[in-house]
C-alpha positions in Angstrom: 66.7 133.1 94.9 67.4 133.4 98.7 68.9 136.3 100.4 72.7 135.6 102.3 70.6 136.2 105.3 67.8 133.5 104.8 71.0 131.0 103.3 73.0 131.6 106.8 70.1 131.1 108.7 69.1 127.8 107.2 72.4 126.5 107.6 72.1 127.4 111.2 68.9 126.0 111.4 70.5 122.3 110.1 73.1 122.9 112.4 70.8 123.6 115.5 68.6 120.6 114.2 72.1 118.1 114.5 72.6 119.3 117.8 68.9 118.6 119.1 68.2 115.6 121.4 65.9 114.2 118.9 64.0 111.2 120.2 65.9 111.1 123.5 68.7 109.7 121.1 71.1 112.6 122.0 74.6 111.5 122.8 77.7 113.8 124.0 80.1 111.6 123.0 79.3 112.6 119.2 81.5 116.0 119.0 84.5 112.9 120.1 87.9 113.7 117.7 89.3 110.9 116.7 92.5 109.4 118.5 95.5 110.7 116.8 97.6 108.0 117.4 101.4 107.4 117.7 102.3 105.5 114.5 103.4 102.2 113.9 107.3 103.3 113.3 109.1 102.2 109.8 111.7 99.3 110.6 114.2 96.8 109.5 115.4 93.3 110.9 119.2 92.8 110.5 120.6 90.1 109.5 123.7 87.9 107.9 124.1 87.1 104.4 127.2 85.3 102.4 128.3 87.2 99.7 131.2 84.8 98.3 132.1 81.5 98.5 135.5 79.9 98.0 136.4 76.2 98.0 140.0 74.9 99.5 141.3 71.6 97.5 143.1 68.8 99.0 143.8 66.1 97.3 145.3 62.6 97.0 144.0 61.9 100.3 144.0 58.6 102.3 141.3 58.0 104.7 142.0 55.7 107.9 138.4 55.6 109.7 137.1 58.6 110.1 140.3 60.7 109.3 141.7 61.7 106.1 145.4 62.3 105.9 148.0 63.3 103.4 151.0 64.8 102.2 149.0 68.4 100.1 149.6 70.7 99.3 146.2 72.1 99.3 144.9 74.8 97.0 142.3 77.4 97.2 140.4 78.2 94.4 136.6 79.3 93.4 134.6 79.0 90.4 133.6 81.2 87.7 130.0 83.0 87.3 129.8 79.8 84.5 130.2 77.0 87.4 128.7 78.2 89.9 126.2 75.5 90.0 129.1 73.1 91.0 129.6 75.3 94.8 128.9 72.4 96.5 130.3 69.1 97.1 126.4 67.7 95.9 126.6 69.4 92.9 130.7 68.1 91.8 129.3 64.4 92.8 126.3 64.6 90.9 128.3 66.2 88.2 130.3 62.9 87.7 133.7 63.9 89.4 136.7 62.4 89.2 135.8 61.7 85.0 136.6 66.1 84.7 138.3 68.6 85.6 136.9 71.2 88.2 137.0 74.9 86.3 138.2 76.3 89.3 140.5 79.8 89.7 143.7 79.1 91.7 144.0 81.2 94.5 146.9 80.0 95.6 147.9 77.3 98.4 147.1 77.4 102.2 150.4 78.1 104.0 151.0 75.6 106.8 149.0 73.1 105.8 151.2 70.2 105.2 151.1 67.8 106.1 147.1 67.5 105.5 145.0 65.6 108.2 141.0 66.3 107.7 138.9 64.9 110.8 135.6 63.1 108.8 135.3 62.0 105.1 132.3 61.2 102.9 129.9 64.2 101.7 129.0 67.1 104.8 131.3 64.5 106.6 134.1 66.8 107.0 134.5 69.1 110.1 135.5 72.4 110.5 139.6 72.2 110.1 140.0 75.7 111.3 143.3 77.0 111.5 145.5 77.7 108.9 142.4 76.8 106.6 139.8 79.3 108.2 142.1 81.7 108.3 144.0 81.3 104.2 139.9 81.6 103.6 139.9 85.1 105.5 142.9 86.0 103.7 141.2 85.6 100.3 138.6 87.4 101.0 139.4 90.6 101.9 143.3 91.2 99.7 143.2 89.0 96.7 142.5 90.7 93.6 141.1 88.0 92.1 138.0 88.0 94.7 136.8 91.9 93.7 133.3 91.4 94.9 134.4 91.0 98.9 137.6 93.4 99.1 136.8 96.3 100.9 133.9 94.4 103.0 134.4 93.9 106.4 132.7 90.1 106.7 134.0 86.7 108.2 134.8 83.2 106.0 132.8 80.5 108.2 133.3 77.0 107.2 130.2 75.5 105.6 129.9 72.3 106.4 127.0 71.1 104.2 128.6 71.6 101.4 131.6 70.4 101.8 133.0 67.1 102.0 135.1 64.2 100.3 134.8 62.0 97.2 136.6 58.6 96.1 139.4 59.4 93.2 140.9 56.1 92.8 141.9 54.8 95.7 142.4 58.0 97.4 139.9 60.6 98.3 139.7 64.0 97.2 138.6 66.9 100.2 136.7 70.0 98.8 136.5 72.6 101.6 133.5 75.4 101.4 134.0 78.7 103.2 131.3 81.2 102.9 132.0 85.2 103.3 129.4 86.7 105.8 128.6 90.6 106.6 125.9 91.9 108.6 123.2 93.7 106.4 120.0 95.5 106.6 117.6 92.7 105.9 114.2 94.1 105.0 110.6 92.1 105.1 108.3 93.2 103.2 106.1 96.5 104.3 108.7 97.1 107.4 110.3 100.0 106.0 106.6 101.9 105.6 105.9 100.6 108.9 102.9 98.7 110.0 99.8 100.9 110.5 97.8 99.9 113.2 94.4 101.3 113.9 95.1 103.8 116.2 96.3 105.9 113.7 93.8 108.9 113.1 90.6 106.2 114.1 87.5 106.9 115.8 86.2 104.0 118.0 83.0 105.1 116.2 81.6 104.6 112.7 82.5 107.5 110.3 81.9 108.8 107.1 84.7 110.3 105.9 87.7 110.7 103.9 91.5 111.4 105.4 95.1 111.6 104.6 97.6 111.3 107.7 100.9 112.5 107.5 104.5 111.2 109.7 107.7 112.8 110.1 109.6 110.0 111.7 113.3 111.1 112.8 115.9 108.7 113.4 113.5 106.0 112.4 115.4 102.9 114.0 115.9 100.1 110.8 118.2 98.2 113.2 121.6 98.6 112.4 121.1 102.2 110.9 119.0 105.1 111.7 117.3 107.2 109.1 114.3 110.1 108.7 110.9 108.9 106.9 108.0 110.5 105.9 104.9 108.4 105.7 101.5 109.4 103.6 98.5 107.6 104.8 95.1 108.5 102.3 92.1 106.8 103.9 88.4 106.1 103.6 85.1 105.0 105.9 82.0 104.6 105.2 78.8 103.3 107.4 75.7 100.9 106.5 72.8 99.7 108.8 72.0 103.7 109.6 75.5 104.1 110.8 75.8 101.0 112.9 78.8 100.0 111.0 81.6 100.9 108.6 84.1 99.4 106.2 87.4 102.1 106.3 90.4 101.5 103.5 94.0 102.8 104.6 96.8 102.7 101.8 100.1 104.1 102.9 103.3 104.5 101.3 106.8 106.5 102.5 109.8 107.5 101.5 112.1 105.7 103.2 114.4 102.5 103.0 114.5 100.8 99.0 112.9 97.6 99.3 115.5 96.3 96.9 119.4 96.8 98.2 123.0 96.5 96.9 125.6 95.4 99.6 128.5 97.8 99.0 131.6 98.3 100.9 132.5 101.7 103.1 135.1 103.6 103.4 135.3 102.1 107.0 135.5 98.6 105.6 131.5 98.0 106.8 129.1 96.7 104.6 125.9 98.2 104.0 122.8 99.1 101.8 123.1 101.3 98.9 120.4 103.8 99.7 117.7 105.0 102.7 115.5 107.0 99.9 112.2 105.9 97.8 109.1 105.9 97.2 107.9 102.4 98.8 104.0 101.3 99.0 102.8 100.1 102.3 100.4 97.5 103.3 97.1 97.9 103.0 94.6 97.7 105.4 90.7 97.2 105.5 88.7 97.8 109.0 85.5 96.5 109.7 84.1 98.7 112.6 80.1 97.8 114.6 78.9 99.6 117.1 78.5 97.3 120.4 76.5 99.5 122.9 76.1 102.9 123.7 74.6 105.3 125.9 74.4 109.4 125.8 77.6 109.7 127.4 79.4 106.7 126.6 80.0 104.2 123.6 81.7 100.7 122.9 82.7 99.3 119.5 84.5 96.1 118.0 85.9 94.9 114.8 89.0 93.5 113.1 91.7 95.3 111.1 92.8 93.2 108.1 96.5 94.2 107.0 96.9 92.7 103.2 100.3 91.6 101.9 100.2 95.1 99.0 103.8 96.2 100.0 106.4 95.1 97.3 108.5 92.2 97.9 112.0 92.6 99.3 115.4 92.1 97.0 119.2 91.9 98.0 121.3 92.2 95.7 125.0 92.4 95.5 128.2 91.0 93.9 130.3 87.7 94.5 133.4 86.6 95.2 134.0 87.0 91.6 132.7 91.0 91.0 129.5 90.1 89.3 126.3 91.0 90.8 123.5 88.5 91.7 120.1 88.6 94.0 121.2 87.0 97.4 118.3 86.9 99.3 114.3 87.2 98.5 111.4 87.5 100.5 107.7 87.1 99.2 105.5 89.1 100.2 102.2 87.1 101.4 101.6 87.9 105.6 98.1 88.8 106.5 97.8 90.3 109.7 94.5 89.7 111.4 93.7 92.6 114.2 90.7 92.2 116.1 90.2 95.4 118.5 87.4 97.0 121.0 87.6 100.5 121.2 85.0 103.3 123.6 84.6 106.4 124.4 83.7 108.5 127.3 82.3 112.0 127.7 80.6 113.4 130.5 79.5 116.3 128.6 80.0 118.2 125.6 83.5 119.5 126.3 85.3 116.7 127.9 85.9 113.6 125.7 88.4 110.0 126.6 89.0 106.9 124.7 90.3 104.2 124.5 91.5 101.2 121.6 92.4 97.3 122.4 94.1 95.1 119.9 95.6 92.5 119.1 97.8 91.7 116.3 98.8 87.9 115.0 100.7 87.7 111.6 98.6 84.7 110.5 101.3 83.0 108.3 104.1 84.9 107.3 106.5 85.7 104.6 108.9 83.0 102.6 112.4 84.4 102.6 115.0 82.5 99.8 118.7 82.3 99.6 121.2 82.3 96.9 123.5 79.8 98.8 124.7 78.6 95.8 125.9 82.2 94.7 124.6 81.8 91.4 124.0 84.2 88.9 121.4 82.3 87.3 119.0 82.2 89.9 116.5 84.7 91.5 113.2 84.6 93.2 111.6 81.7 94.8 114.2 79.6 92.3 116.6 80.0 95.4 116.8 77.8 98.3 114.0 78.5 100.7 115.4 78.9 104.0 112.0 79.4 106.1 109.2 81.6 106.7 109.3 84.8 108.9 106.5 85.7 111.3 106.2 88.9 112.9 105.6 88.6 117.3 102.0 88.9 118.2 101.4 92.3 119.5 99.0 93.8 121.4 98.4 97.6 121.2 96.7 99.6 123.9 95.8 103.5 123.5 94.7 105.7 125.8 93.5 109.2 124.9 91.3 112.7 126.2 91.1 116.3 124.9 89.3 119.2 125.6 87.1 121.6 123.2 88.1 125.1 124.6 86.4 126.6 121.9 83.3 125.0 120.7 80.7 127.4 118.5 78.8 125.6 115.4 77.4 128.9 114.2 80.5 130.2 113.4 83.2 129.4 110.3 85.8 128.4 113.3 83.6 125.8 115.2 86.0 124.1 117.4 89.5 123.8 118.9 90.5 121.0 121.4 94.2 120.1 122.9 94.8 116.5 123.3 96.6 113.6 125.3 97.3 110.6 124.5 99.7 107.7 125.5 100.3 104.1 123.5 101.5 101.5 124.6 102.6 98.4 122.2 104.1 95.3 123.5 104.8 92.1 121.9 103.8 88.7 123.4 106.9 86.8 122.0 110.4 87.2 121.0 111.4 87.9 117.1 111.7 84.7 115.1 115.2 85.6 112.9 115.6 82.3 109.9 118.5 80.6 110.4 119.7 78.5 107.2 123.3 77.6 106.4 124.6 80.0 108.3 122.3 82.5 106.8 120.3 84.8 109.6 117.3 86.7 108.2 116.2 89.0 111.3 117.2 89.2 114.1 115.8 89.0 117.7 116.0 92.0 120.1 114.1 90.3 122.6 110.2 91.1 124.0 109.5 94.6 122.6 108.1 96.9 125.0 107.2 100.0 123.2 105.5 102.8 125.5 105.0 106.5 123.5 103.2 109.8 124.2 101.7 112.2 122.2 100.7 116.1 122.8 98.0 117.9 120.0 95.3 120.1 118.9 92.1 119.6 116.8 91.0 122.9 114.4 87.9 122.4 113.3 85.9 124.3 110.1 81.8 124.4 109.6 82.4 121.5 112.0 83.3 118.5 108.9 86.4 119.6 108.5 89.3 119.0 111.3 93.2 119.7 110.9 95.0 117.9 113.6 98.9 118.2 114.6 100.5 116.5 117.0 104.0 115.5 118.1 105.1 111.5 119.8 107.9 110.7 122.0 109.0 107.3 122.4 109.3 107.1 126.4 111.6 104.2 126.5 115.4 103.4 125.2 117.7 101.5 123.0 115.4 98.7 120.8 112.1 99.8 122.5 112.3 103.2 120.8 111.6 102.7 117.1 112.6 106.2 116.2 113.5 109.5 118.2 110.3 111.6 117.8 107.4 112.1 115.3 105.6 114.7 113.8 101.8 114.4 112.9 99.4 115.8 110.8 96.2 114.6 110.0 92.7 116.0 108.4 89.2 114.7 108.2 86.7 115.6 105.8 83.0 114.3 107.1 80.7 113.3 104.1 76.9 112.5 104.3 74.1 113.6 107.0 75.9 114.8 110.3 73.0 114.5 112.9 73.0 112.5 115.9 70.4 109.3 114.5 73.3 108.6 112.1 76.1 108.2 115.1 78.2 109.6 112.2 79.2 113.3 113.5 82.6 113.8 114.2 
């Protein structure tokens, strides 16, 4: 069996033989860390929902043209969990009216609204009365006891025209009126919430093998419309073929951070918002194909694409009615790809000094399907709602610039390297958000071209020189929506697998 001695000087001998220029092949850019990266920051898109929906009666009508006029009085009332398929004036037509009687709950009448005169007649012919109606609608909403699921939530009744309308009783015409309650919420697409992790993150513009978890402290991480901390957990894995020409890498984070399902509640402020910022959410996963393009001892150049798959869970609002009793107002599937193409190099002039660099480009290649429950019925959820559009994320480009220093390098020793580093990212979107507008629904919204500039400040330790413990720390350098949270914490570490000389263009 071996002495210490002859075990300690073997291992320095492998070591010595990784560092050799053999063939002429040697390269300094080898000893490169990776580029730490500033995080793609958890987030939320804002939007307006309708939690309630009431329906003002007037009827006995007589219609001259394109007016409808009469004598009232005109009722407010709103149907039952039971009927809720008939909140619409489609739905009471189809339904046979006049030949029954619509199960409605009185709510009472609409003061000042005799004598009645409707501008429009026929179904969605009816215009927005206003008024004395919009404002009896208001009323209802936020005091009458018989409308428990809204008191308490600061929202606005908004006339829906689409479903309202007129229909033939006799020889008169009956007007049904449909005003919608709407608050601003915390809409979520799928994966937001984790954040989107682009390839920066703890990457090496050269092929690896190795395996990694990445860890983010995001504070004041900006969900739009409310701020809260997340921490993010990133476990990944590369691996090279073609004698280290290429790698396929694997990235699956998750966070705790905003639910992906929410319940609208009321505040003590009269605002409306989700019921919790904290769980466990899985991200979406992402799977890099990395080639080496050319390279020279003291520089390198690589390409590849970054596949983000649609892993995340999908997204869930939930909340009550008019009436008290909770159903799922919005869902969005989850099924965006992101395709990512990138170049990335590096630079280093000798064995201390090392920059790099990352390019790319990011196109959400067709989006998420968000549904609405505009029909505020109980008995519907998931893609059996109304489908109000698909939701694409802007194209984004993201540009990274990094360089370091080892100012302690010494492979024979346990403690083979430490290295300070600089980075700065920049991320900027090539179009404006793309919020869904349906029926007065908004899912998203649009704060404009989102310039996003951050810096970063860290150090590399390094152990029997496969092992690295990286911390770092990332100010956003711009304001208001361009800063997607207040600051980050980083901490990453790399474990190298598999032969670590320079043929293999492998070595950390």
């Amino acid at each position: 069996m071996p002495s210490l001695p002859e075990v300690e000087r073997a291992a320095q001998a492998n070591r010595n033989l990784a560092r050799n220029d053999v063939g002429g092949l040697r390269s300094n850019w080898s000893n490169t860390p990776v580029l730490v990266g500033d995080g793609g920051g958890p987030q939320a898109t804002g939007g307006r929902i309708s939690i309630g929906r009431i329906m003002i009666e007037a009827a006995g009508l007589t219609q001259s043209g394109a007016t409808l006029t009469g004598s009232g009085p005109t009722q407010l009332g709103n149907f039952q969990a039971s009927d809720a398929d008939l909140n619409s004036i489609q739905a009471i037509n189809t339904a046979g009216y006049p030949s029954f009687t619509l199960p409605t709950q009185p709510l009472g009448a609409v003061p000042g609204s005799d004598p009645v005169t409707l501008a429009g007649a026929g179904i969605g012919g009816i215009s927005d009365p206003g008024g004395a109606y919009q404002a009896a609608a208001q009323n209802a909403f936020e005091i009458d006891p018989n409308l428990p699921g809204t008191n308490g939530i600061a929202g606005t009744a908004t006339f829906n025209q689409g479903a309202s309308g007129s229909l033939p009783n006799g020889s008169e015409q009956d007007a049904f009126l449909f005003y919608d309650y709407f608050i601003d919420a915390s809409i979520l697409f799928p994966g937001y919430a984790v954040g989107f992790v682009k390839l920066t993150e703890n990457m090496s513009p050269i092929p690896r093998d190795r395996v990694y978890m990445n860890y983010s402290y995001f504070k004041n991480a900006n969900f739009f419309g409310a701020r809260a901390d997340a921490n993010r957990f990133t476990p990944g894995f590369e691996k090279t073929f073609f004698d280290g020409w290429t790698s396929i890498e694997i990235r699956a984070p998750f966070a705790g951070t905003l639910d992906n399902t929410q319940s609208i509640i009321g505040t003590s402020t009269g605002q409306a918002e989700v019921s919790q910022f904290r769980d466990v959410q899985f991200g979406n996963m992402s799977v890099i194909f990395k080639t080496m393009l050319l390279e020279q001892k003291t520089w390198a150049i690589t390409g590849g694409v970054q596949t983000m798959l649609p892993t995340a869970d999908n997204t869930f609002v939930n909340g009550p009615t008019a009436t008290g009793e909770n159903i799922q107002h919005v869902f969005v599937a989850n099924e965006s790809v992101h395709v990512m193409p990138f170049v990335g190099g590096i630079w280093a002039p000798n064995d201390r000094f090392f920059n790099q660099f990352l390019f790319q480009i990011d196109c959400d290649a067709n989006g998420n399907p968000a549904y609405v429950n505009s029909l505020q019925s109980p008995a519907l959820r998931g893609r059996d709602l109304q489908l109000a559009g698909r939701s694409y994320y802007p194209t984004f480009m993201y540009l990274s610039f990094g360089t370091g220093y080892w100012l302690y390098k010494n492979d024979a020793a346990r403690f083979t390297g430490f290295s300070p580093v600089m980075e700065l990212h920049v991320n900027q979107a090539f179009q404006e958000f793309r919020p869904i507008h349906y029926q007065g629904y908004q899912l998203g919204q649009n704060p404009g071209v989102l310039s996003i500039t951050n810096a970063l400040i860290g150090c590399n330790f390094e152990w029997t020189t496969r092992s690295t413990l990286t911390f770092a720390y990332v100010t956003p350098l711009g304001g208001g929506v361009d800063r997607f949270f207040d600051g980050e914490l980083r901490a990453i570490y790399n474990w190298r697998f598999g032969p670590q000389n320079r043929l293999r263009r492998v070595q950390f």
